[in-house]
MDAnalysis code that builds the backbone (N, CA, C; Angstrom):
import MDAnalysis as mda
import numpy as np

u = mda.Universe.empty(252, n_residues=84, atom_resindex=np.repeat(np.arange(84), 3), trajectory=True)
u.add_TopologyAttr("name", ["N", "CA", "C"] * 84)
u.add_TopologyAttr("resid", np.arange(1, 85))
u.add_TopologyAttr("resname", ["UNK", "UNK", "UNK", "UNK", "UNK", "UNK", "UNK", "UNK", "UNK", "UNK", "UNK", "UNK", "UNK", "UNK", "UNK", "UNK", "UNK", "UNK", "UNK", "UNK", "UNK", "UNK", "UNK", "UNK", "UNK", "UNK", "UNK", "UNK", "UNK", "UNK", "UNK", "UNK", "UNK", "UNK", "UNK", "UNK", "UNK", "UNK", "UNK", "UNK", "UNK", "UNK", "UNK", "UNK", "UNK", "UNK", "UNK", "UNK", "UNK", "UNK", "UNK", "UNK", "UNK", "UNK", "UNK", "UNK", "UNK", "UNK", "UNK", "UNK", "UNK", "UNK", "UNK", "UNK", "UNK", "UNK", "UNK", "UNK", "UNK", "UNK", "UNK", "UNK", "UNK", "UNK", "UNK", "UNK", "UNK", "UNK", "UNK", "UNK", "UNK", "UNK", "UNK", "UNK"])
u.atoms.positions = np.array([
    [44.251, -16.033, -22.243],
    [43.251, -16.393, -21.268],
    [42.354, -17.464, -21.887],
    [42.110, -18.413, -21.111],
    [41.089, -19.432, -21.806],
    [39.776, -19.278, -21.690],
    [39.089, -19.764, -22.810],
    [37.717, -18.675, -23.050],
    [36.810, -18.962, -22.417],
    [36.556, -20.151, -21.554],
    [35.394, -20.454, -20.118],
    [36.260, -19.339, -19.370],
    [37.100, -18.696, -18.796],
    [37.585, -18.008, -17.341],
    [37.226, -16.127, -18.698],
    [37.462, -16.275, -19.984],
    [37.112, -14.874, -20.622],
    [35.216, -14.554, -20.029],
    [34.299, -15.661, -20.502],
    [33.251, -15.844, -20.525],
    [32.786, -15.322, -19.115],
    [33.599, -16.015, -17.976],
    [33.158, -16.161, -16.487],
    [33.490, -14.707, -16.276],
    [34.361, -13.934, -16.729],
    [34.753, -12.569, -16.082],
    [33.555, -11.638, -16.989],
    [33.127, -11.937, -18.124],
    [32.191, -11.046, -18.986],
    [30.862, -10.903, -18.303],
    [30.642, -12.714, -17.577],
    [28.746, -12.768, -16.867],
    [29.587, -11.882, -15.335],
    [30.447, -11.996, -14.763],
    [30.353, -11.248, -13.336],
    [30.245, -9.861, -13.735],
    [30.803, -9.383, -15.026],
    [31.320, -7.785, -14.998],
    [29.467, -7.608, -15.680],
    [29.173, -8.522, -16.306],
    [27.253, -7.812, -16.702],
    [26.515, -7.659, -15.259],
    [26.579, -8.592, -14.632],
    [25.584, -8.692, -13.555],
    [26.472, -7.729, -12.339],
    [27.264, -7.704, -12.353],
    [28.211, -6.264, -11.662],
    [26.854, -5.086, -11.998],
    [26.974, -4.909, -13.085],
    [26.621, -3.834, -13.631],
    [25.421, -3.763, -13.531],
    [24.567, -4.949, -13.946],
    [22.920, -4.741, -13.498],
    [22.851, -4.682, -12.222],
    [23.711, -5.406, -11.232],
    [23.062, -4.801, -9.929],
    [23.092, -3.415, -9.481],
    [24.745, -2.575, -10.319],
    [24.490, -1.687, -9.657],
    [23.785, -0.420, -10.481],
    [23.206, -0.781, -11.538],
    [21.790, -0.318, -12.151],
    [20.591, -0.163, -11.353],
    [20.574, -1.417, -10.759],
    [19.399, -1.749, -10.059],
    [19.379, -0.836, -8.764],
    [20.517, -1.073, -8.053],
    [20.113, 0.213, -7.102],
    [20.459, 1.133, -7.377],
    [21.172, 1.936, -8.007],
    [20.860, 3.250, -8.626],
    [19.033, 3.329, -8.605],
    [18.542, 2.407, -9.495],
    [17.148, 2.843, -9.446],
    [15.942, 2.814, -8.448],
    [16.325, 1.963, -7.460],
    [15.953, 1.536, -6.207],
    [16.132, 2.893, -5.250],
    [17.348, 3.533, -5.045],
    [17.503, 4.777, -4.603],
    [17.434, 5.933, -5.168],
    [16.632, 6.066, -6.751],
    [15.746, 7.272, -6.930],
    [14.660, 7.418, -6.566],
    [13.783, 5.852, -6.502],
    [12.246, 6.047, -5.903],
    [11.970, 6.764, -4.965],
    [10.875, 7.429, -5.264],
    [10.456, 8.493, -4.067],
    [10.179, 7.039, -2.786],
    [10.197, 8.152, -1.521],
    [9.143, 7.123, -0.965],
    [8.015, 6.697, -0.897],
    [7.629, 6.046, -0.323],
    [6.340, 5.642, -0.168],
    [5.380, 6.860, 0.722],
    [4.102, 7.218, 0.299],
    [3.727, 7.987, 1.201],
    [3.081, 7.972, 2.154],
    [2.740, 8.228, 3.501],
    [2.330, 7.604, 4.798],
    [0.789, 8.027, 4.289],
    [0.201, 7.679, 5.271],
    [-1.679, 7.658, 5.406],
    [-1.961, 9.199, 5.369],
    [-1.019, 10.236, 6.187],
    [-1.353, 11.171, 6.794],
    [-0.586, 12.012, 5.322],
    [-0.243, 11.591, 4.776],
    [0.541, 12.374, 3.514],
    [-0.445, 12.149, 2.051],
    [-1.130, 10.591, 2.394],
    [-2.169, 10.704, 1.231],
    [-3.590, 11.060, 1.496],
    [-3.869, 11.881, 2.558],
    [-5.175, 12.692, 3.207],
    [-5.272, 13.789, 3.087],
    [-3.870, 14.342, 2.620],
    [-3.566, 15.388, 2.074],
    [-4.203, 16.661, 1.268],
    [-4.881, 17.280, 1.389],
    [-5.896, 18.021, 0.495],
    [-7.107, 18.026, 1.053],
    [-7.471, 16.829, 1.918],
    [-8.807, 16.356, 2.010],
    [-9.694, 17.398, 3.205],
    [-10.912, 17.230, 3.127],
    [-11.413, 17.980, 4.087],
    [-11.100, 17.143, 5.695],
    [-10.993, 17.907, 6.304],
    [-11.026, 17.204, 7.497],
    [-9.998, 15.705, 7.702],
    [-9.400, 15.550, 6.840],
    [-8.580, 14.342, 6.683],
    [-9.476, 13.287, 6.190],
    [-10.554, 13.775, 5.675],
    [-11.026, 12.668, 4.977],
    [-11.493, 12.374, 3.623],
    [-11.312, 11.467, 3.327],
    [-11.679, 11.531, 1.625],
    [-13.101, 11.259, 1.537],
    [-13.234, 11.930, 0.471],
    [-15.461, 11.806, -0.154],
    [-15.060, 10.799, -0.702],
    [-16.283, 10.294, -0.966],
    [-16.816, 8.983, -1.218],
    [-17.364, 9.656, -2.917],
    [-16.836, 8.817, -4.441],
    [-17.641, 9.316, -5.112],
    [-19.758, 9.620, -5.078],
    [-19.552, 9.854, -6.292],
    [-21.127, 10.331, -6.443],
    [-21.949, 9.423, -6.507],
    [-21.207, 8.021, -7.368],
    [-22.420, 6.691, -7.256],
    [-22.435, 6.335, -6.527],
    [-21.670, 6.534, -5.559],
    [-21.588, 5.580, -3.806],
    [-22.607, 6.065, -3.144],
    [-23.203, 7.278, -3.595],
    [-24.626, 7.811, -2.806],
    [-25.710, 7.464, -3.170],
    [-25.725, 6.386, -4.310],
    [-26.506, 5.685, -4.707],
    [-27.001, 4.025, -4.430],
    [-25.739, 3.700, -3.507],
    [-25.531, 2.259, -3.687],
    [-26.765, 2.176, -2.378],
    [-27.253, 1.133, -2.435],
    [-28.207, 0.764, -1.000],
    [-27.758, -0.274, -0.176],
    [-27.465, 0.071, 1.514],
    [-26.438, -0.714, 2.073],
    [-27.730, -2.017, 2.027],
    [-26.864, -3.164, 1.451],
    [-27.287, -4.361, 1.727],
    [-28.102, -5.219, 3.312],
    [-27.464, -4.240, 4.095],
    [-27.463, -4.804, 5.510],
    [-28.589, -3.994, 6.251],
    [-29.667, -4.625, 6.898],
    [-30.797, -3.914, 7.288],
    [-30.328, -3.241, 8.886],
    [-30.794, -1.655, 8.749],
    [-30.647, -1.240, 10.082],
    [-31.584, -1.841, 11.175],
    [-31.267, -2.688, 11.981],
    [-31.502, -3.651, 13.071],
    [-30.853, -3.890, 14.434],
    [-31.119, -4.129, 15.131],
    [-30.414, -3.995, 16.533],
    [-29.291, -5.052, 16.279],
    [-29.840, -6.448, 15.802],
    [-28.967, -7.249, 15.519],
    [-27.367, -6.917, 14.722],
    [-27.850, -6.326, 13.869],
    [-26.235, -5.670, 12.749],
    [-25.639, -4.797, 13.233],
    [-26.452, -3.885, 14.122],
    [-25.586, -2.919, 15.114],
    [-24.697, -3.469, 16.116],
    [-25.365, -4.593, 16.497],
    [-24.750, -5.201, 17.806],
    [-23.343, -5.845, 17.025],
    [-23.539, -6.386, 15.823],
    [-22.652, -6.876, 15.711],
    [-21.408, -6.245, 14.749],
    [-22.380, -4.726, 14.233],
    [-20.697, -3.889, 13.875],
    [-20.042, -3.500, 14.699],
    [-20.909, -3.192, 16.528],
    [-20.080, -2.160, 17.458],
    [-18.793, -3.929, 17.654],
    [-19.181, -5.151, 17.977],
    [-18.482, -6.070, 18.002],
    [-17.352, -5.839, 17.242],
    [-17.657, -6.224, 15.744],
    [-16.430, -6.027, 14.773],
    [-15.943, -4.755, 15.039],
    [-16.432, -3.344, 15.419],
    [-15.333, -2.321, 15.592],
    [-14.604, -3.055, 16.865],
    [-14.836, -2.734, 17.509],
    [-14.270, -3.253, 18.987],
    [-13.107, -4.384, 18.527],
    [-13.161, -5.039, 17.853],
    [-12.356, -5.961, 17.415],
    [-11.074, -5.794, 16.432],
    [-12.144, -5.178, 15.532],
    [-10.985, -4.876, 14.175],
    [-10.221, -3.095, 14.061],
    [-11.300, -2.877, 14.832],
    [-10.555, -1.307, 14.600],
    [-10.271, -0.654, 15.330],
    [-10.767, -0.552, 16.696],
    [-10.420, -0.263, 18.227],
    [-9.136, 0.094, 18.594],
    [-8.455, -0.734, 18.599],
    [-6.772, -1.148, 18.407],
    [-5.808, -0.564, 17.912],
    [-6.362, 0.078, 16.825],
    [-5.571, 0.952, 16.139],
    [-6.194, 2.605, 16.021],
    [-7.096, 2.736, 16.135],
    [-8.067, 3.835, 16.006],
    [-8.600, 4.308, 17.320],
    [-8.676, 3.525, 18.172],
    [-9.235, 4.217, 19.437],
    [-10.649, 4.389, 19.108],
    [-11.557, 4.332, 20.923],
    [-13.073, 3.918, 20.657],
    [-13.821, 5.420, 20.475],
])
């Protein structure tokens, strides 16, 4: 056999082999887990907020103005998927 066609059968039979490495390992991964699978434990389906987060001071002054314009952004961004 001449040794470019030895060479050419050695790179198909490696990469043969890493691909089917590769999914071998591709089809042990668990899956991925949905929203409702990582809420899991939680009270009420919802996760706490750590302990310094009860510390932080919301930047944004309670005002008619910022209200008006979170019920906006809900209505917009989250509505849709979440319901009002």
């Amino acid at each position: 056999m001449k040794k470019g066609l030895k060479w050419l059968v050695c790179l198909v039979s490696v990469c043969s082999l890493l691909g089917l490495a590769g999914a071998y390992m591709v089809e042990k991964q668990p899956p991925p887990k949905s929203a409702h699978d990582q809420m899991e434990g939680t009270q009420h389906g919802h996760i706490e907020a750590p302990e310094e987060a009860e510390k932080r001071v919301n930047p944004i002054p309670f005002e008619a103005e910022s209200v008006s314009r979170g019920e906006a952004h809900f209505s917009k961004n989250c509505v849709p998927c979440h319901g009002a």
